[in-house]
DSSP file (Angstrom, degrees, kcal/mol; ACC not computed):
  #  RESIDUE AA STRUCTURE BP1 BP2  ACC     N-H-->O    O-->H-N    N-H-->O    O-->H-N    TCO  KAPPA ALPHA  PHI   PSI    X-CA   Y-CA   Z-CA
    1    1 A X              0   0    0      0, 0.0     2,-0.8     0, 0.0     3,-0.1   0.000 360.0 360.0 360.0 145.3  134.1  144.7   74.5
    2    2 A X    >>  -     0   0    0      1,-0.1     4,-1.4     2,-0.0     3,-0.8  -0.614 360.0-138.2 -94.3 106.2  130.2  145.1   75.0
    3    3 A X  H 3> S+     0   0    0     -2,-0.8     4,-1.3     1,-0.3    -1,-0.1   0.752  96.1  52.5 -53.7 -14.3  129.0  141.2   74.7
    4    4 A X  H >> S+     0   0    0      1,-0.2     3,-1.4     2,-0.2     4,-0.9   0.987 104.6  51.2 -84.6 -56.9  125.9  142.2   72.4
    5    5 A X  H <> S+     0   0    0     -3,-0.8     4,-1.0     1,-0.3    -2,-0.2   0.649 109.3  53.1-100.7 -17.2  127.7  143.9   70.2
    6    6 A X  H 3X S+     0   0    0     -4,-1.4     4,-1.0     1,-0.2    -1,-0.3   0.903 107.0  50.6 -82.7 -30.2  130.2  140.6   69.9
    7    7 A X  H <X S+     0   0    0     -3,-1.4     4,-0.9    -4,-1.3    -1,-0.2   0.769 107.0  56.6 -87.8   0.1  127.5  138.3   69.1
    8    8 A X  H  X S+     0   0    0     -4,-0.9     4,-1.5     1,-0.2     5,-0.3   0.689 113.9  44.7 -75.2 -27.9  126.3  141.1   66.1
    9    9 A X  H  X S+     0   0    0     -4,-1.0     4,-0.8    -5,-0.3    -2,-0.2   0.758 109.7  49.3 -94.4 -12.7  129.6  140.5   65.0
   10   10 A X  H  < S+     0   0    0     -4,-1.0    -2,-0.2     2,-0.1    -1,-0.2   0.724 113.3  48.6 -88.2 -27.0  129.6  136.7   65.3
   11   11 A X  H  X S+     0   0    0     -4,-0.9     4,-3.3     2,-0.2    -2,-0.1   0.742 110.9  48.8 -78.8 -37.3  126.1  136.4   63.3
   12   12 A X  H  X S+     0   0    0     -4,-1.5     4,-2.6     1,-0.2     5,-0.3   0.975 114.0  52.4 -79.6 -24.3  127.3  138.8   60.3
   13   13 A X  H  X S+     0   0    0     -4,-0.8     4,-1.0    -5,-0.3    -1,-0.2   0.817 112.1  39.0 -73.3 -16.9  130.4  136.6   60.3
   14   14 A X  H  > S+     0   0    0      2,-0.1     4,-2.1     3,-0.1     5,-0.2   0.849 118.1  52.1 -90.0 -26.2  128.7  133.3   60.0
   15   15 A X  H  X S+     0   0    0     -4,-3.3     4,-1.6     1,-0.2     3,-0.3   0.977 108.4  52.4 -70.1 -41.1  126.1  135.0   57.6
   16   16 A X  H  X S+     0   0    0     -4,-2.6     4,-1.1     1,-0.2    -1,-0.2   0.799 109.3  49.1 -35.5 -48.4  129.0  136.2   55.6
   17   17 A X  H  X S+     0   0    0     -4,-1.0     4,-1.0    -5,-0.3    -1,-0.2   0.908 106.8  49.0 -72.1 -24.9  130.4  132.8   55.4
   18   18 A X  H >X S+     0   0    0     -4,-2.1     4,-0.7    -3,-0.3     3,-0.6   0.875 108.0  61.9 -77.3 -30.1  127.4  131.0   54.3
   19   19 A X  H 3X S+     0   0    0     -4,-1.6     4,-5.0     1,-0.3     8,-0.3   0.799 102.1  62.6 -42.7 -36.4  127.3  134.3   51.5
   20   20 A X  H 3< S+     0   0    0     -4,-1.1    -1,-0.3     1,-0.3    -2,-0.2   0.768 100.1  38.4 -93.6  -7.5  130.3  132.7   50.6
   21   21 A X  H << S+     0   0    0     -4,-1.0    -1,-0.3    -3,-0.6    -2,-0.2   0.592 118.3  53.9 -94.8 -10.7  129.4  129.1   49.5
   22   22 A X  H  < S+     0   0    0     -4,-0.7     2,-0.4     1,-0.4    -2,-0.2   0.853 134.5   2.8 -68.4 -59.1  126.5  130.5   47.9
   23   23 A X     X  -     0   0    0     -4,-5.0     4,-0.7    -5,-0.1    -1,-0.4  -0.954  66.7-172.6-135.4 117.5  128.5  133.1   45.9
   24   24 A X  T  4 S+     0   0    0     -2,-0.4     4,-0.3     2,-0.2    -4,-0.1   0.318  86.2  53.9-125.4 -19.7  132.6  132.6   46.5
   25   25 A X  T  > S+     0   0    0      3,-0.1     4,-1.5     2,-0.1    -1,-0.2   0.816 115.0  34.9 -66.7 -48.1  133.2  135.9   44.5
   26   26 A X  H  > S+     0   0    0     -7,-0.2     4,-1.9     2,-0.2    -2,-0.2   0.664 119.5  52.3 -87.3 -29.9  131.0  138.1   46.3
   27   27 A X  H >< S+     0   0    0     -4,-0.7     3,-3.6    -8,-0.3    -3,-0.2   0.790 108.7  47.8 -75.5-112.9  131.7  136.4   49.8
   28   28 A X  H 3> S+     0   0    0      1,-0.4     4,-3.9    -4,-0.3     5,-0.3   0.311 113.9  48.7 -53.1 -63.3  135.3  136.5   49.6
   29   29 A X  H 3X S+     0   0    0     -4,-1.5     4,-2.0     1,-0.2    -1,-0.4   0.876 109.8  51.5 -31.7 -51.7  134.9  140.2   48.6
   30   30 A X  H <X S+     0   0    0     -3,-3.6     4,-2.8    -4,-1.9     3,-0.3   0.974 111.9  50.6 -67.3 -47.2  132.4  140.9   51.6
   31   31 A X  H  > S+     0   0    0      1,-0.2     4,-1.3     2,-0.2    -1,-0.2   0.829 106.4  47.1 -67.9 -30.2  135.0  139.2   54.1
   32   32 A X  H  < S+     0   0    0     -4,-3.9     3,-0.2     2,-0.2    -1,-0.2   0.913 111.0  62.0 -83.1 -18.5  138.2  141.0   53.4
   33   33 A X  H  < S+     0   0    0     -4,-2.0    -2,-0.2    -3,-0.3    -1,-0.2   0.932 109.6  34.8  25.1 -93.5  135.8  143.8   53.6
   34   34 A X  H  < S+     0   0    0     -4,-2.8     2,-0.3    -5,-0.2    -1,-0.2   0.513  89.9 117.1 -85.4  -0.3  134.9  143.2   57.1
   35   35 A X     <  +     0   0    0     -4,-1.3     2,-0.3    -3,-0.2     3,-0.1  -0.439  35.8 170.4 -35.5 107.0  138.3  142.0   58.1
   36   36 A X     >> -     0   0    0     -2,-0.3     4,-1.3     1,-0.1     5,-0.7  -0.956  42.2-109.6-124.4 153.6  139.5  144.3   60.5
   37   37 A X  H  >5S+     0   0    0     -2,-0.3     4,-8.7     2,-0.2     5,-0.6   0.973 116.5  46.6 -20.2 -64.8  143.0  143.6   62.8
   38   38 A X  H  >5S+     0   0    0      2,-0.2     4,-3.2     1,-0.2     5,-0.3   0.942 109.9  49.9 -37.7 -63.7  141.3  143.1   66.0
   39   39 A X  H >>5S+     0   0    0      1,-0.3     3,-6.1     2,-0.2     4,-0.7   0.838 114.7  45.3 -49.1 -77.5  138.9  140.9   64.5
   40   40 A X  H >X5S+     0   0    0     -4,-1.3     4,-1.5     1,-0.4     3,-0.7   0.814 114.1  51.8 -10.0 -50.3  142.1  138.8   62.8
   41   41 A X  H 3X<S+     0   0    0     -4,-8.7     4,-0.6    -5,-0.7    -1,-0.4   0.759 110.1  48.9 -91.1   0.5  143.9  138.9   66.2
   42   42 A X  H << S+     0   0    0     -3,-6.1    -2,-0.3    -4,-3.2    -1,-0.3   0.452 112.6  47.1-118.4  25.0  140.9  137.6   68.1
   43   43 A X  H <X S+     0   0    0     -3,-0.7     4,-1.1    -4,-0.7    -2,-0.2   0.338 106.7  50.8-111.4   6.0  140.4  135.1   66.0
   44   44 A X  H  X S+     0   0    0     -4,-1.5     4,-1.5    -5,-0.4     5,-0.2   0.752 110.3  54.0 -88.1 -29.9  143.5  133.9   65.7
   45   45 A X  H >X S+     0   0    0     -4,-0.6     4,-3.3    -5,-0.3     3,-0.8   0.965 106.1  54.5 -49.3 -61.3  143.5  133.9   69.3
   46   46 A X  H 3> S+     0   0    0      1,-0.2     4,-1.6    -5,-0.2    -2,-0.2   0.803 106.1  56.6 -25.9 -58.2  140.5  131.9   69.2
   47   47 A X  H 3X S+     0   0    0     -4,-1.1     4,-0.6     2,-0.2    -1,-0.2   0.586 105.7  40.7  17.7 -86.5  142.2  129.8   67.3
   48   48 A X  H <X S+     0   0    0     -4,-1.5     4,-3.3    -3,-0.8    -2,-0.2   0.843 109.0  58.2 -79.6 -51.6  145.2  128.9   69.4
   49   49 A X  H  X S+     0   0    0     -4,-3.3     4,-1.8    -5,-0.2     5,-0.4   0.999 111.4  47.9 -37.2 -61.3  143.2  128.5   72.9
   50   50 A X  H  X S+     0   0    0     -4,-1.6     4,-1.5    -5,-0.5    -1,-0.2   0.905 108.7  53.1 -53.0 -39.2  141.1  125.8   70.9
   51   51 A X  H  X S+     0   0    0     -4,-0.6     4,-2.1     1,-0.2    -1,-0.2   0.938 122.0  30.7 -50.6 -58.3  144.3  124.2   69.6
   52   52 A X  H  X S+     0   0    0     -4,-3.3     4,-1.3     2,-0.2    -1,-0.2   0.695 109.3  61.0 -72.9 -21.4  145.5  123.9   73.1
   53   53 A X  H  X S+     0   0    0     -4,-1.8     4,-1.1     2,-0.2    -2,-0.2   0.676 120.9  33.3-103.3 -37.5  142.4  123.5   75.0
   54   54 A X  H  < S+     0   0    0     -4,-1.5    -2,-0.2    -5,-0.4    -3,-0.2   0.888 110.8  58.2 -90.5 -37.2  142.3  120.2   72.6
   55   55 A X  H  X S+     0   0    0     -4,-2.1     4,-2.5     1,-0.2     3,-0.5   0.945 113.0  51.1 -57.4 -52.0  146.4  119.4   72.4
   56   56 A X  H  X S+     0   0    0     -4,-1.3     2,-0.7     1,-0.3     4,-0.5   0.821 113.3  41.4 -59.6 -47.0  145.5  119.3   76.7
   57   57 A X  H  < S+     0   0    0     -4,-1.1    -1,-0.3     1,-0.2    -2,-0.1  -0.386 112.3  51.5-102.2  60.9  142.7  116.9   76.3
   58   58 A X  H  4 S+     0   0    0     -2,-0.7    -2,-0.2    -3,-0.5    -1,-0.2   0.102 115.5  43.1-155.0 -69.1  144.2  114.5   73.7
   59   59 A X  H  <        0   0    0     -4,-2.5    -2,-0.2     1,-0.3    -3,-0.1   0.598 360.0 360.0 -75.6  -1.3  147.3  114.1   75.8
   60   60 A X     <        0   0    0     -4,-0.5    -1,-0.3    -5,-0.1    -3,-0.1   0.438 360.0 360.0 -92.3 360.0  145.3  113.7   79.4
């Protein structure tokens, strides 16, 4: 994946979210929108690393 192109996709999803505490109709809309698989399975990936990356350092 081309790392400019990830952080265009990392800005319109935090601007999207901030869309969405402003307007929670129109946000929502705009995110299942831009919901794509991938995105879903890499952030659910995301996700789980952080989970563990923290479960690791908790128990160390």
């Amino acid at each position: 994946m081309n790392m400019g192109r990830l952080s265009d996709v990392l800005v319109g999803a935090a601007g999207d979210v901030a869309g969405t505490v402003v307007d929670p109709r129109a946000g929502l809309g705009r995110l299942r929108a831009a919901a794509s698989a991938s995105g879903m399975l890499t952030l659910t990936a995301g996700l789980l690393l952080g989970y563990l990356a923290a479960r690791s350092r908790w128990r160390g």
